[in-house]
C-alpha positions in Angstrom: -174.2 42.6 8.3 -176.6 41.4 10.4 -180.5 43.0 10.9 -181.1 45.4 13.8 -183.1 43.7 16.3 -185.0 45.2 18.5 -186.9 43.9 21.5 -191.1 43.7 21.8 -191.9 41.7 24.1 -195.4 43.2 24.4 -196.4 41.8 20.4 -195.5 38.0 21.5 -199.1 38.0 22.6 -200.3 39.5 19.6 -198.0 37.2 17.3 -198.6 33.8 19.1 -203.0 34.5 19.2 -204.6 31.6 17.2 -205.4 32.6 13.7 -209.1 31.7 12.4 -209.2 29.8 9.2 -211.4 32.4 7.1 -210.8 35.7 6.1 -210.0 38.3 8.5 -211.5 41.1 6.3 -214.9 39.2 5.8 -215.0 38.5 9.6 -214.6 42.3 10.8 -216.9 43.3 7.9 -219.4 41.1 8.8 -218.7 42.0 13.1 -221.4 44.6 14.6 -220.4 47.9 15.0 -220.2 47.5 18.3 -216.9 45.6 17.8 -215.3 48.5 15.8 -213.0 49.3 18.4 -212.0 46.0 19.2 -211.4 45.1 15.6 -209.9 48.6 14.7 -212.6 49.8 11.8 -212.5 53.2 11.9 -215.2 54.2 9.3 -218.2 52.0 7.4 -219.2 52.6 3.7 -222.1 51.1 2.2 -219.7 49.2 0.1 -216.3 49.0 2.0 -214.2 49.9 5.3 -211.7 51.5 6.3 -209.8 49.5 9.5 -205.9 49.9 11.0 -203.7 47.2 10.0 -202.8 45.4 12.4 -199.0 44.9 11.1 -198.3 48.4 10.4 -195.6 49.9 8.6 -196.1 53.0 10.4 -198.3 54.4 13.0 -201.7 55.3 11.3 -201.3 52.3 8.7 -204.8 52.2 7.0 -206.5 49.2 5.1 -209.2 49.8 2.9 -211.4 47.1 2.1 -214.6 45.9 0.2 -217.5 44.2 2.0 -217.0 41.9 -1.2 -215.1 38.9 -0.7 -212.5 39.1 -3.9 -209.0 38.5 -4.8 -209.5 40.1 -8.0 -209.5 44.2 -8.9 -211.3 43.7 -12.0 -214.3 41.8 -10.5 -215.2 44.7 -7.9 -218.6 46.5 -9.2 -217.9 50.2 -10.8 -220.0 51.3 -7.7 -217.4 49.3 -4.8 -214.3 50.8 -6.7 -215.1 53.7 -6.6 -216.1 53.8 -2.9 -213.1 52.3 -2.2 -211.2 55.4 -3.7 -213.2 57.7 -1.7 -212.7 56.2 1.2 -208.9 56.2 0.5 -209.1 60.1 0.2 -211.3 60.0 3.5 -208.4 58.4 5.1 -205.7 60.2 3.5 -207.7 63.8 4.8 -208.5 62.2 8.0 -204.1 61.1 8.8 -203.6 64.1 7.4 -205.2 66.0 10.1 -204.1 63.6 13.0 -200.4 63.6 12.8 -199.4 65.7 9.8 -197.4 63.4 7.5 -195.0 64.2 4.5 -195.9 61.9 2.5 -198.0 58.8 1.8 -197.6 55.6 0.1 -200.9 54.3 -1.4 -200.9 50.7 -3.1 -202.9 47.1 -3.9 -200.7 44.0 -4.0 -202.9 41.9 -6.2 -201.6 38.1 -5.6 -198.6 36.6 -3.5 -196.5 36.7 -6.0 -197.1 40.3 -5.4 -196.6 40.8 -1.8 -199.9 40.4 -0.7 -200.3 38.9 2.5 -203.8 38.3 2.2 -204.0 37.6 -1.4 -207.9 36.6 -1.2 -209.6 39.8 -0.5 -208.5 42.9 -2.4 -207.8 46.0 -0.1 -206.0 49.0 -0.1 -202.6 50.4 1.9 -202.6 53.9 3.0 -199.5 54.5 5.2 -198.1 58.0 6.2 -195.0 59.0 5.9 -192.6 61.5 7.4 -189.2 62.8 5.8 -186.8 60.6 7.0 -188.8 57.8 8.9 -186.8 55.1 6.9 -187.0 53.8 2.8 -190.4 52.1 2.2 -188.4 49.4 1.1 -186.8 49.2 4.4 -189.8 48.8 6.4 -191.1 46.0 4.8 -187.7 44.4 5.3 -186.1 45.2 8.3 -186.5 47.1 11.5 -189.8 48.9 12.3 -190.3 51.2 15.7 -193.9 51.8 15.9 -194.2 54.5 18.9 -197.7 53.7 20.2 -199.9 50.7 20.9 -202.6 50.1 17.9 -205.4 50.7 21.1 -204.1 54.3 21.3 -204.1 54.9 17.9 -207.3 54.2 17.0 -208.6 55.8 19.7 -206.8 59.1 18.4 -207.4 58.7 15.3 -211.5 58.1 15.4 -212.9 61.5 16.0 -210.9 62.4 12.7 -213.2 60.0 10.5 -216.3 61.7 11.9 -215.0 65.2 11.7 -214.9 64.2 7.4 
């Protein structure tokens, strides 16, 4: 049977934007704060970030991610990992309070072979879940209906990061 499709036209943009040759993580890191909004970082650690993906599984999708440039776990300082894991309960309190989920799925894929798309830079997936959105697995496979623009989400979801 063949996959749902569903049309977007408003992502071709979005899909065919040139992609720069480093790492996206490092460049928003390394962006003024002044760019938050346009690069979707919602909060600012000493030692990490927390940003909305920009291919989310679900509205809300959070990455959380080190300053430190890194593909591996075990190389993060004591210091970064645990920042990182506060900042993951920061955004788990903070979607929490926004829009009320059921559930959340919290993981690292460490390597391609892995799943991880951006196998370079360690970072963290927070994504909220509701009873009966769809099977995790299913979202990473097939269709996804995200119900607002990334723009509108992070502008709803802000205040809750400074209300923490």
């Amino acid at each position: 049977m063949p996959p749902d499709v569903m049309w977007t036209p408003w992502r071709k943009e979005f899909i065919m934007a040139p992609r720069s040759p480093g790492c996206f993580l490092c460049e928003k890191a390394r962006s003024p704060a002044e760019q938050d909004p346009a690069n979707l970082v919602l909060h600012r650690g000493q030692r990490a970030y927390i940003l909305l993906n920009l291919y989310p599984y679900t509205n809300g999708h959070l990455l959380i991610a080190p300053y430190e440039h890194t593909a591996e776990l075990e190389e993060l300082e004591p210091e970064t990992a645990d920042e990182i894991m506060r900042l993951t309960q920061r955004g788990v309190a903070a979607l929490k309070k926004f829009s009320q989920p059921g559930g959340f799925n919290i993981g690292l894929n460490l390597g391609r072979a892995a799943g991880a798309g951006v196998p370079e830079h360690v970072h963290i997936h927070v994504v909220p879940r509701w009873s009966g959105d769809v099977n995790f697995m299913a979202t990473l496979g097939d269709t996804r209906l995200i119900p607002e623009s990334l723009d509108q989400t992070y502008t709803r979801l802000l205040p809750y990061f400074h209300r923490l």
